[in-house]
GUZAZA-484419 format. One record per residue (C-alpha): residue in one letter; x, y, z. Coordinates in steps of 0.2 Angstrom, whole numbers. Layout:
<pts>
PT   rest      c1      c2      c3
PT      a       X       Y       Z
...
</pts>
This chain:
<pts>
PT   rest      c1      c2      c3
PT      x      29     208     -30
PT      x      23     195     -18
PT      x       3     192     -21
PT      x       2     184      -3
PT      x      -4     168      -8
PT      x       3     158       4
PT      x      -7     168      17
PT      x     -17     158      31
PT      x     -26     164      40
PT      x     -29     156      59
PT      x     -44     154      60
PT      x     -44     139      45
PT      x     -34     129      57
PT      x     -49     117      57
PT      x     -46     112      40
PT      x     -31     103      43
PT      x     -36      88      51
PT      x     -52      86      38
PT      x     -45      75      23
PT      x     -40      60      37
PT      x     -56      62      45
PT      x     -66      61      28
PT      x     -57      44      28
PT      x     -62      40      45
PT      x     -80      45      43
PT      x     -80      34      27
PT      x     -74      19      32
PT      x     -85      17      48
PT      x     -99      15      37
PT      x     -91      -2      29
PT      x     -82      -7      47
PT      x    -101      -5      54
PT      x    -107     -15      38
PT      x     -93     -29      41
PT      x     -97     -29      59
PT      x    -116     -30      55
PT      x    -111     -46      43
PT      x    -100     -56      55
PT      x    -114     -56      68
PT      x    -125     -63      57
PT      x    -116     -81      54
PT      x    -125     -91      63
PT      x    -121    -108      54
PT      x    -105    -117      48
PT      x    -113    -118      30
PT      x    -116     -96      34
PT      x     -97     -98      38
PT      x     -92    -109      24
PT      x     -99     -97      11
PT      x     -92     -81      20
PT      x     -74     -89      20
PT      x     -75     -93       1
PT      x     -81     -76      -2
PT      x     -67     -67      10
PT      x     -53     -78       1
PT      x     -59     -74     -16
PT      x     -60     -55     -12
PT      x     -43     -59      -7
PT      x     -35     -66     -22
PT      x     -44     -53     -32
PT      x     -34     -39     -24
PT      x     -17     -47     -28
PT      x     -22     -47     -48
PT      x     -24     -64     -44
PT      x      -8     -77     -41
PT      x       4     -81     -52
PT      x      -2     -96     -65
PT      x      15    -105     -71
PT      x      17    -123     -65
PT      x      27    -124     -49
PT      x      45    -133     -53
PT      x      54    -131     -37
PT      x      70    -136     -46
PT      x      77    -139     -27
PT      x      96    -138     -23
PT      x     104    -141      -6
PT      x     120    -128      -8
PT      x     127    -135      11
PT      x     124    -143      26
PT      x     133    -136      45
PT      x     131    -148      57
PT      x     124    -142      76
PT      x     124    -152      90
PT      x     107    -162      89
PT      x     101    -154      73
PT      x     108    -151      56
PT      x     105    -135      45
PT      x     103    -139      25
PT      x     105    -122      14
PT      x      92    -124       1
PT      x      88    -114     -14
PT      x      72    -119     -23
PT      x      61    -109     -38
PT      x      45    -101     -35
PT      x      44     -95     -52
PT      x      55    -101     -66
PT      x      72     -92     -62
PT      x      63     -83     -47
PT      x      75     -93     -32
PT      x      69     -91     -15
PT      x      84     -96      -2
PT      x      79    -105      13
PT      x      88    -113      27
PT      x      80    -130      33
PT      x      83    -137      51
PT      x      81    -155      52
PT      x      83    -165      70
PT      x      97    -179      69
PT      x      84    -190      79
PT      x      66    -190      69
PT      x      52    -194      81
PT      x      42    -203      64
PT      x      42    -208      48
PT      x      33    -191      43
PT      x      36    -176      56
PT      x      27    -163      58
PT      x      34    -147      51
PT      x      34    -127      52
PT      x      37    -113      42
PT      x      43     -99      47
PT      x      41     -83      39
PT      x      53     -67      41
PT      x      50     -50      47
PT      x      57     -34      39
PT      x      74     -37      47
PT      x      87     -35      32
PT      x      96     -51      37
PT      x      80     -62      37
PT      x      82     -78      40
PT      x     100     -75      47
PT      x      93     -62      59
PT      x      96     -65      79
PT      x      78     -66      85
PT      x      72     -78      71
PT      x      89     -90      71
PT      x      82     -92      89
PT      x      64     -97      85
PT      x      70    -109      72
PT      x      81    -117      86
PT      x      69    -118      98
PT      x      55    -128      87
PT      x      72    -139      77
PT      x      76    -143      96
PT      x      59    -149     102
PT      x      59    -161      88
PT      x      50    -150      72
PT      x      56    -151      56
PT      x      59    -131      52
PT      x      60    -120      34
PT      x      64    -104      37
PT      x      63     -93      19
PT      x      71     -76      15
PT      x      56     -62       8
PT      x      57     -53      -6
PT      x      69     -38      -5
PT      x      79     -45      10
PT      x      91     -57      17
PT      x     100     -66       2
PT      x      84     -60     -10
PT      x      89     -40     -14
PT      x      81     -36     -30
PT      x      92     -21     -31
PT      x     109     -26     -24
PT      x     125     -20     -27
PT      x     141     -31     -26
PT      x     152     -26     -11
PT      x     141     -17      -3
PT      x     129     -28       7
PT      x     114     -17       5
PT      x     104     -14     -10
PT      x     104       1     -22
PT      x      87       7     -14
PT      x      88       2       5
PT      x      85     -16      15
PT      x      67     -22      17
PT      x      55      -7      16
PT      x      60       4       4
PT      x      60     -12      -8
PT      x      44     -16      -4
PT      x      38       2      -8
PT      x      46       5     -25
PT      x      40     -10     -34
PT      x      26     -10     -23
PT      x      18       6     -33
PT      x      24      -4     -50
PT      x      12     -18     -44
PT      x      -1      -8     -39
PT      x      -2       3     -56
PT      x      -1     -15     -66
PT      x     -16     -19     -56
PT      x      -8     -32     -43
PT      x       0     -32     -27
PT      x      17     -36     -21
PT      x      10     -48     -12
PT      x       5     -60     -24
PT      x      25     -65     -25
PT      x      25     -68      -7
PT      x      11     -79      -6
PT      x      15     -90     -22
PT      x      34     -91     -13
PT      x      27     -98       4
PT      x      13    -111      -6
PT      x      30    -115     -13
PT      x      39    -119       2
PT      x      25    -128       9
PT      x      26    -138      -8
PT      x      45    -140      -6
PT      x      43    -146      15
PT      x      27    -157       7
PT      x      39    -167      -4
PT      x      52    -170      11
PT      x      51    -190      14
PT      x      53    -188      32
PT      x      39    -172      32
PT      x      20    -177      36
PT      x      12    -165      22
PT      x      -6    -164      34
PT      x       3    -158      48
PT      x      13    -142      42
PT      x      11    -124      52
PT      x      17    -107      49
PT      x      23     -94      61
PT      x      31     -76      61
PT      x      30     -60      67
PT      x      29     -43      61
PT      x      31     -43      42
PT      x      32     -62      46
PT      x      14     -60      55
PT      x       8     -52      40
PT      x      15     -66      28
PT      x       7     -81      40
PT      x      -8     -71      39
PT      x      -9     -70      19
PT      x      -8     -88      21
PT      x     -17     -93      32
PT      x     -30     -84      20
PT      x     -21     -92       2
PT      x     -17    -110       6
PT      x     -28    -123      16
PT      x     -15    -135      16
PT      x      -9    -126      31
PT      x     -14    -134      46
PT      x     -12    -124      63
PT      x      -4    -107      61
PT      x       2     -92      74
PT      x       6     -75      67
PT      x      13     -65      78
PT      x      14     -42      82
PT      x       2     -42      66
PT      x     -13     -46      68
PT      x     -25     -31      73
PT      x     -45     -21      70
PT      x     -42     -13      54
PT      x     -54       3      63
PT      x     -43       4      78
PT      x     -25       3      68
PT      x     -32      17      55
PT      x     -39      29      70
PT      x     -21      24      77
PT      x     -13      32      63
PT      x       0      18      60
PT      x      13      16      46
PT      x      12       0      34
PT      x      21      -6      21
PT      x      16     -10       2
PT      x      12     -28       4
PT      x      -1     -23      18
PT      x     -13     -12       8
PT      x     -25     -23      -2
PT      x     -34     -14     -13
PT      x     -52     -12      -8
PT      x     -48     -19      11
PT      x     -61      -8      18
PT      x     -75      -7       5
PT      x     -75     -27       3
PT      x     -73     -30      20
PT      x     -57     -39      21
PT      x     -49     -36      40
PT      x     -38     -47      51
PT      x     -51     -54      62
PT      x     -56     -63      42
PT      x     -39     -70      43
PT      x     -43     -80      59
PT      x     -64     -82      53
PT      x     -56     -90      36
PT      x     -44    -102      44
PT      x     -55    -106      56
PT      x     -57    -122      63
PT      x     -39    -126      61
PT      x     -30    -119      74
PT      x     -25    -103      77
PT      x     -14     -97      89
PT      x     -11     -74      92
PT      x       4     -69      99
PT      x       7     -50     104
PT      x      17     -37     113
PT      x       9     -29     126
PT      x      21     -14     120
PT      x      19     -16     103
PT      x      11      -1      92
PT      x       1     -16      85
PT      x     -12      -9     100
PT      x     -17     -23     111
PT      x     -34     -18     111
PT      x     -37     -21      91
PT      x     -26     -37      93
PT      x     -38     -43     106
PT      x     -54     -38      97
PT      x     -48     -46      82
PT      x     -48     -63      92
PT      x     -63     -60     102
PT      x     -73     -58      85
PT      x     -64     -76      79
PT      x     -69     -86      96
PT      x     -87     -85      93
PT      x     -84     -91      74
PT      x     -72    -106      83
PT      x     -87    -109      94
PT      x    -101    -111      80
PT      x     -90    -124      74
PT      x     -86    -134      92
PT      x     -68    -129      91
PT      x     -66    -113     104
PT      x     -51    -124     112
PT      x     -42    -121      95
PT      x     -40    -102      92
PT      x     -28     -94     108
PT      x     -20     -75     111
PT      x      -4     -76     122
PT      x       1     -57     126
PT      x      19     -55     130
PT      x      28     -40     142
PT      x      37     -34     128
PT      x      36     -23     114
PT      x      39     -26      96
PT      x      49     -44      94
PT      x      47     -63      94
PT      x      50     -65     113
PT      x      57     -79     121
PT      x      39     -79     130
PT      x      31     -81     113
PT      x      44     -94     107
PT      x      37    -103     122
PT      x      18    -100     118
PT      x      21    -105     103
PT      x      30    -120     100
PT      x      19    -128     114
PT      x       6    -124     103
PT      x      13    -133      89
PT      x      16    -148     102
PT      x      -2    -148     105
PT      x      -9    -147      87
PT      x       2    -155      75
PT      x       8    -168      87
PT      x      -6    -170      99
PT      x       7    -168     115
PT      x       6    -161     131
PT      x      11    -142     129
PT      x      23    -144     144
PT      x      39    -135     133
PT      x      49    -123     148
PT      x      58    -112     136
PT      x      75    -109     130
PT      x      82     -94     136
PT      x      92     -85     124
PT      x     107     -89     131
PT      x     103    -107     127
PT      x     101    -106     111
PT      x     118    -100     102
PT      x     117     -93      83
PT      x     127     -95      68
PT      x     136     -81      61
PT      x     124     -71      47
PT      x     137     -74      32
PT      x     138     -95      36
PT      x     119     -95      33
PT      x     120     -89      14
PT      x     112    -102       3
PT      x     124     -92     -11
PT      x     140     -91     -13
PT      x     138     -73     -19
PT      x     125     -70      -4
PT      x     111     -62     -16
PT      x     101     -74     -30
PT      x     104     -58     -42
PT      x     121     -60     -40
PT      x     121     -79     -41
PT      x     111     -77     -55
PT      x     115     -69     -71
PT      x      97     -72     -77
PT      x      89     -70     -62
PT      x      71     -65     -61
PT      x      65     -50     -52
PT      x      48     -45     -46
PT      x      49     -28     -55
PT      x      53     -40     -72
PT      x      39     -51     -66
PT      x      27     -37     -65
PT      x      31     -30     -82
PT      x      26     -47     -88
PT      x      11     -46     -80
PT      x       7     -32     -86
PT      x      10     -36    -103
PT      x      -3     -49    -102
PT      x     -17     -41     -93
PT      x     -17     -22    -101
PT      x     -27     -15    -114
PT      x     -26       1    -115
PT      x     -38      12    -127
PT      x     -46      30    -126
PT      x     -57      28    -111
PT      x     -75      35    -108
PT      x     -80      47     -90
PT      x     -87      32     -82
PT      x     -71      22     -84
PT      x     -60      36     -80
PT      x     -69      37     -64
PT      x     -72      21     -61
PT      x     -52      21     -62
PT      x     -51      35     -50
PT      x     -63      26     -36
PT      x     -75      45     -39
PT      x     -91      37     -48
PT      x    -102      39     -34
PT      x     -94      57     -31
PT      x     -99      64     -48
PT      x    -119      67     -48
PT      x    -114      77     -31
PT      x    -108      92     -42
PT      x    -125      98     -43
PT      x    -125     104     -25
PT      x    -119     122     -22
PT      x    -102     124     -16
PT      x    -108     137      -5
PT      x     -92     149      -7
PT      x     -87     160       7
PT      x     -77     178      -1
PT      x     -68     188      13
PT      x     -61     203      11
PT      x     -49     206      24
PT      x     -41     223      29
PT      x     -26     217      22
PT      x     -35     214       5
PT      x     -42     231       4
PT      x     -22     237       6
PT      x     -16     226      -6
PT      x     -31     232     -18
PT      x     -24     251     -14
PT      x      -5     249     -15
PT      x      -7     237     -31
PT      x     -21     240     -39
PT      x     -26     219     -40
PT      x     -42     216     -33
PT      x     -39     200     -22
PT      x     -52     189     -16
PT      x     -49     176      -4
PT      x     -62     161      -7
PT      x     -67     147       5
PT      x     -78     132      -5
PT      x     -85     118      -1
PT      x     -80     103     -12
PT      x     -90      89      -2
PT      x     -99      93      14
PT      x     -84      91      26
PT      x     -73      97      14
PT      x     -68     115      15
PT      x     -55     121       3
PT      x     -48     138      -2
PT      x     -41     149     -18
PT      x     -37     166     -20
PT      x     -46     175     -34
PT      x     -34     188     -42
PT      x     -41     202     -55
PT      x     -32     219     -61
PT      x     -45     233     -56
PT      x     -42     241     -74
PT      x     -51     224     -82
PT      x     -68     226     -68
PT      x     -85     222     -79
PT      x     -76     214     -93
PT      x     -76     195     -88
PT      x     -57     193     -93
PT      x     -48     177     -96
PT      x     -49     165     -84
PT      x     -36     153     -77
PT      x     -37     140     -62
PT      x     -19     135     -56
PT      x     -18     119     -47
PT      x      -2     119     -37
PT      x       4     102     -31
PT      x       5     110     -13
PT      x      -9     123     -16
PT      x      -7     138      -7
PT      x       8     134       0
PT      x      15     132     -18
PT      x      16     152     -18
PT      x      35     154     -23
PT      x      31     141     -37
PT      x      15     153     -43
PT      x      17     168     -39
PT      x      27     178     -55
PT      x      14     167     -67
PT      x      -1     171     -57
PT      x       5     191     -57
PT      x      11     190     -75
PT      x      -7     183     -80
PT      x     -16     194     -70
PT      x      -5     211     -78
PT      x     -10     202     -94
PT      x     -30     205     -92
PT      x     -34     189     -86
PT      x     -41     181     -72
PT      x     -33     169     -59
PT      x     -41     159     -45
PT      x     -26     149     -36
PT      x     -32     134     -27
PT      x     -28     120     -13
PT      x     -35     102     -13
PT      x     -39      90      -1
PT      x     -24      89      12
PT      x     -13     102       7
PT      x     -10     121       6
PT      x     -22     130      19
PT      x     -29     112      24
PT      x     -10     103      25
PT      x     -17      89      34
PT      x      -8      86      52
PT      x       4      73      54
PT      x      -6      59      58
PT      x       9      49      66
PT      x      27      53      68
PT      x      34      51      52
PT      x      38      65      42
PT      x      23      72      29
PT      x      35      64      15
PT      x      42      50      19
PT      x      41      31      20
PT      x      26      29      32
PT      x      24      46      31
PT      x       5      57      33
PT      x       2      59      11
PT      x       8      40       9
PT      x      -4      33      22
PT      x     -20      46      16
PT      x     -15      36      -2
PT      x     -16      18       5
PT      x     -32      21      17
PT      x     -41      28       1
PT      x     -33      11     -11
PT      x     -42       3       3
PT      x     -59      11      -1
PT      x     -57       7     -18
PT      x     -52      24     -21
PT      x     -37      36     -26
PT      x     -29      53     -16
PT      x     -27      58     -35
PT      x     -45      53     -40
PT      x     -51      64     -24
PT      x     -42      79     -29
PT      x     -46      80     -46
PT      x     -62      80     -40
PT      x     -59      94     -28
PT      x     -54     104     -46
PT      x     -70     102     -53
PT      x     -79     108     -37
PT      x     -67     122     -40
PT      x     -73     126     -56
PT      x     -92     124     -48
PT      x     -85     139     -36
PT      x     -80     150     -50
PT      x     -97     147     -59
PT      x    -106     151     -44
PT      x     -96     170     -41
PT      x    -103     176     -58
PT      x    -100     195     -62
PT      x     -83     193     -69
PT      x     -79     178     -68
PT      x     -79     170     -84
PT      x     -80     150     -85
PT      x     -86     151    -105
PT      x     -64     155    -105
PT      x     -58     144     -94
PT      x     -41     137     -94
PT      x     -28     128     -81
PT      x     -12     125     -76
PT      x      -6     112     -66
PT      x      11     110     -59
PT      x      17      91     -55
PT      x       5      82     -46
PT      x      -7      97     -48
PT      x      -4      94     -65
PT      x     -13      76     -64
PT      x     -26      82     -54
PT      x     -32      97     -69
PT      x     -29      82     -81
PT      x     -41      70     -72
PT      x     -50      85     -69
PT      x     -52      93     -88
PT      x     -58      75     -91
PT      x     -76      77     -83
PT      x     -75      99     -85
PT      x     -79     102    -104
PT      x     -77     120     -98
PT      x     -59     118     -95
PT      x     -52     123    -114
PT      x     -36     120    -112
PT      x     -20     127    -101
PT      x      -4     119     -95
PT      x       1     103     -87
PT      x      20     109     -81
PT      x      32      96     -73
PT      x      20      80     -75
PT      x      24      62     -77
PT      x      23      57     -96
PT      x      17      41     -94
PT      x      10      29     -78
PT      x      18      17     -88
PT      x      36      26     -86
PT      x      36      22     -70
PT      x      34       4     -72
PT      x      46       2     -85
PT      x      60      10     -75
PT      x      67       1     -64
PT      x      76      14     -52
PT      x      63      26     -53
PT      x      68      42     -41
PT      x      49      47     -36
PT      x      47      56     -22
PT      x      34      50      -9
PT      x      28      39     -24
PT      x      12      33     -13
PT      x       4      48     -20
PT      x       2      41     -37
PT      x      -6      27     -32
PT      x     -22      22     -43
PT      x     -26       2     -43
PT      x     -24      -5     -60
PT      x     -25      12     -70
PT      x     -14       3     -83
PT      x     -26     -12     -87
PT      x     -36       3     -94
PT      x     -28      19     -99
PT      x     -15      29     -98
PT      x      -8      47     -99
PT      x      -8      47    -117
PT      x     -23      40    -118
PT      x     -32      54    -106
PT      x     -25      68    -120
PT      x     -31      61    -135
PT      x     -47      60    -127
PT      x     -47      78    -122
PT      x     -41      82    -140
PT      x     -45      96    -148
PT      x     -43     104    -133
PT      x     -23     109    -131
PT      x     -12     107    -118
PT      x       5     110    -116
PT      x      18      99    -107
PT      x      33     107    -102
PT      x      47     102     -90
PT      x      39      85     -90
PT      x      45      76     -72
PT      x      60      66     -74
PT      x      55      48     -67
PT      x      73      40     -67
PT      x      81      28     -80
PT      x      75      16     -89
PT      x      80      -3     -91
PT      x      77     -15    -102
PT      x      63     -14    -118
PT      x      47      -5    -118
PT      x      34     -14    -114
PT      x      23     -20    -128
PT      x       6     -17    -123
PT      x      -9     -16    -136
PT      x     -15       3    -137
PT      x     -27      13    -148
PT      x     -24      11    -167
PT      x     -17      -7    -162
PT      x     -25     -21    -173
</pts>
């Protein structure tokens, strides 16, 4: 018999734009903070002292950066010859056995006895360094007389974490999809992928510093896209750096969120929002080295964020004398490295790290002929896993790290919500829920024709935050207080197919059920908020779970809380409803969020916790790990604390049961030894 769960009812339509506006509404208190902040330097000591701060904040949100001694161990691998240049093939280490393949262009005709030099830094194009558009950068700067390093990223080019021989891609996908699955490792550990980047590029500054014919005070960086967001992280990391032009990256963290954009693992630092770090820091931080923009007037980098990001710079350039040293060239293009950028840029470089006329015309395209992709591998195998038997791996790497930083134990409330980024939300419970029952017409039928009364309940769990439930009861059980379940479906009402036969066979039993959405789903599915599907990489749920890691918060963490303000609705219905005998039942991720949610709610007794993830840890020891839309787990460092096991010996004696427990993909390699309650 279908109990009608899935039922929505039109005029709840307004609901499904509320969990991103709750985001929205949030985070223009810190932007108008941040705002409030900036205007107030008045002085380069003000500056000096907001730059160390903004670069701390920084590091802390990668975990910090990795702490072994640099020993490049160097090789050259092979030279081809061009006509007025020479391309060396390098490998060198950024961490021991960690190889980062690069491909150094070096003029036959040095200007000096140290030259200056730029490194340039890759996008998300799979072939890196051997891509088209970046080949062509590296020639026009190489031709005009720069010494050039150009570095394959993690999970492209020549540095696949997962490749597979014969194949030329990787097990999980080029660029991205890397990025994304050890991403959520790194964040669970308590890191960021990103702290790999930026100790590769300090290394490739080291390795251009140690060139003979290299002048180590007159390096830059450059890239775009991905590239722009690795020149940006180090133009925050390194100060050795000393003129830099990201390019398609740099935005106003406001505009870019309200815009809805997609963005990748390494560009969501935990706590962004809340501690104030957005791009127009990058350019405040560098500042008064120079700093040149380059955008796309196209681009869906929005030309109006990149534009006030610069504009909020330009006054910190001019507190410091140096307005002349901080540009934004705008090309008529859309997303790439333009050949009107090429120009814009490498006159820039003339100008500041060789104090010449920036009188450069251009290469087109057509002048500037490329190598074929496979003559560029620094490796004979063309992947350093491959080259490598021993190679390391950032998902290896992170396991490490891990190891060292975790200390897991039986938490109290206040870590768990610390953990969950809901601290501040918890004294709210207090406030009435203010429930709305409706009985429709077709709840009066089904009450006729089935003999279940059904209740169809509207609460509030925050004060923009309207959720709904359906209550069910057999009429025969009225004036007894039966039972009570809450079941928390991972996609809430729309769950029903999942639900419904439990909910009936619990009802038929004599209990009560109350069948619930949270934030974003069910009733409330929030709308697409850009053109990705709800699910997928860039997708509406992965983008709600890294806007909230930026608020120093957790998706999971707010819908747990919506649970409790659940229960607060069932307490608040009285008659039958019966909270002194209250159980739940989770399924999948709703399974998570009634654990989190039992964790603060000694009135849940018990229940079920069907089809959950055993262990946070699983998913960083497995190395495949076959998570759907894995953003949604996202909690920042929940490992450095507690973990699943953890949460149910806290609970105990309460019981739970754990069938069908998710299947999170095979394990490589040993369990990671971490210290854990009982330990010694």
């Amino acid at each position: 018999m279908d109990l009608g769960i899935s039922t929505v009812p039109s005029y709840n339509f307004y609901t499904r734009n509320q969990t991103f506006d709750a985001v929205k509404a949030e985070a223009e208190g810190y932007f108008a903070r941040a705002e409030e902040r900036k205007a107030a330097l008045r002085t380069a000591a003000e500056i000096g002292h907001y730059q160390r701060e903004k670069r701390q904040l920084f590091f802390d949100a990668l975990g910090g950066l990795p702490e072994e001694p640099v020993d490049l161990r160097p090789v050259v691998t092979g030279i081809i010859q061009k006509e007025g240049y020479r391309i060396e093939k390098v490998l060198f280490q950024s961490l021991p056995g960690f190889h980062t393949p690069g491909l150094l262009y070096v003029p036959d005709r040095l200007r000096e006895e140290k030259n200056a030099a730029v490194l340039f830094l890759c996008g998300h194009w799979g072939q890196s360094k051997a891509c088209e558009e970046y080949q062509r950068v590296c020639q026009e700067l190489v031709k005009i007389g720069f010494v050039v390093l150009a570095v394959d990223p993690i999970g492209q080019g020549e540095r696949q974490q997962y490749f597979q021989p014969g194949y030329g891609y990787g097990r999980l996908g080029i660029s991205v999809p890397e990025h994304s699955h050890v991403g959520l490792q790194c964040e669970l550990a308590g890191s960021n992928i990103t702290r790999y980047y930026v100790r590769d590029m300090m290394c490739a500054v080291d390795y251009l510093s140690s060139l003979p014919y290299v002048d180590p005070v007159r390096i830059g960086a450059t890239g775009n896209s991905g590239g722009g967001t690795q020149t940006a992280y180090l133009m925050l990391a390194d100060e050795r750096v000393a003129a830099a032009a990201p390019c398609t990256f740099l935005n106003d963290r406001r505009l870019f969120l309200i815009a809805g954009e997609g963005h990748d693992a390494e560009q969501n630092l935990f706590r962004a929002i809340s501690a104030g770090i957005d791009f127009d820091d990058v350019l405040i931080t560098f500042a008064p080295r120079p700093a040149l923009v380059g955008a796309a007037r196209f681009d869906y980098f929005h030309l109006k964020g990149v534009t006030k990001c610069v504009d909020s710079a330009r006054r910190i350039y001019r507190t410091f004398g140096k307005e002349g040293s901080i540009a934004l060239s705008v090309a008529d293009t859309e997303h790439t490295y333009s050949p009107f950028l090429r120009k814009a840029m490498t006159n820039f470089f003339k100008q500041h790290l060789r104090g010449e006329a920036p009188n450069h015309a251009g290469f087109s395209n057509e002048e500037l002929p490329l190598e074929p992709a496979e003559s560029l591998n620094c490796c004979k195998t063309g992947n350093v896993v491959a080259e490598f038997p021993d190679e390391a791996t950032v998902f290896g790497l992170n396991r490490e790290y891990l190891q060292r930083k975790a200390r897991r134990h039986v938490p109290d409330q206040a870590e768990v919500a610390e953990v969950l980024g809901i601290a501040d939300k918890l004294p709210g419970r207090a406030a009435s829920t203010y429930r709305i029952e409706m009985t429709s017409p077709l709840d009066l039928e089904f009450n006729q024709w089935n003999g279940i009364i059904r209740r169809r309940v509207e609460f509030f769990a925050e004060d923009d935050m309207l959720l709904s439930g359906f209550y069910f009861q057999e009429r025969r059980t009225e004036g007894t207080r039966p039972p009570l379940w809450l079941i928390v479906p991972e996609e809430g009402l729309a769950d029903a197919a999942t639900v419904n036969n439990r909910v009936l066979n619990l009802v038929w039993s004599g209990c009560a059920v109350f069948v619930i959405d949270v934030r974003g789903v069910g009733a409330g599915e929030q709308h697409l908020i850009n053109m990705h599907a709800r699910l997928s990489s860039y997708g509406t749920e992965g983008m709600l779970s890294f806007n909230y890691q930026m608020l120093g918060r957790s998706l999971l963490g707010l819908r747990a809380y919506d649970v409790l303000r659940a229960v607060d609705c069932l307490a608040e219905m009285g008659g039958d409803v019966n909270t002194d005998d209250l159980r739940v039942h989770g399924y999948g991720l709703g399974a998570l969020h009634a654990l989190f949610a039992a964790v603060f709610e000694p009135r849940i007794t018990g229940g079920v916790l069907e089809g959950m993830i055993p262990s946070f840890l699983e998913i960083v020891e497995t190395e495949y790990h076959t998570l759907a839309c894995p953003e949604r787990l996202l909690i920042h460092g929940i490992l450095q604390h507690f973990d699943i096991p953890d949460l149910l010996r806290m609970l105990s004696p309460r019981q739970f049961e754990l069938p069908n427990p998710a299947c999170i993909g095979i394990k490589t390699g040993p369990a990671i030894a971490i210290a854990s309650p009982g330990d010694t």
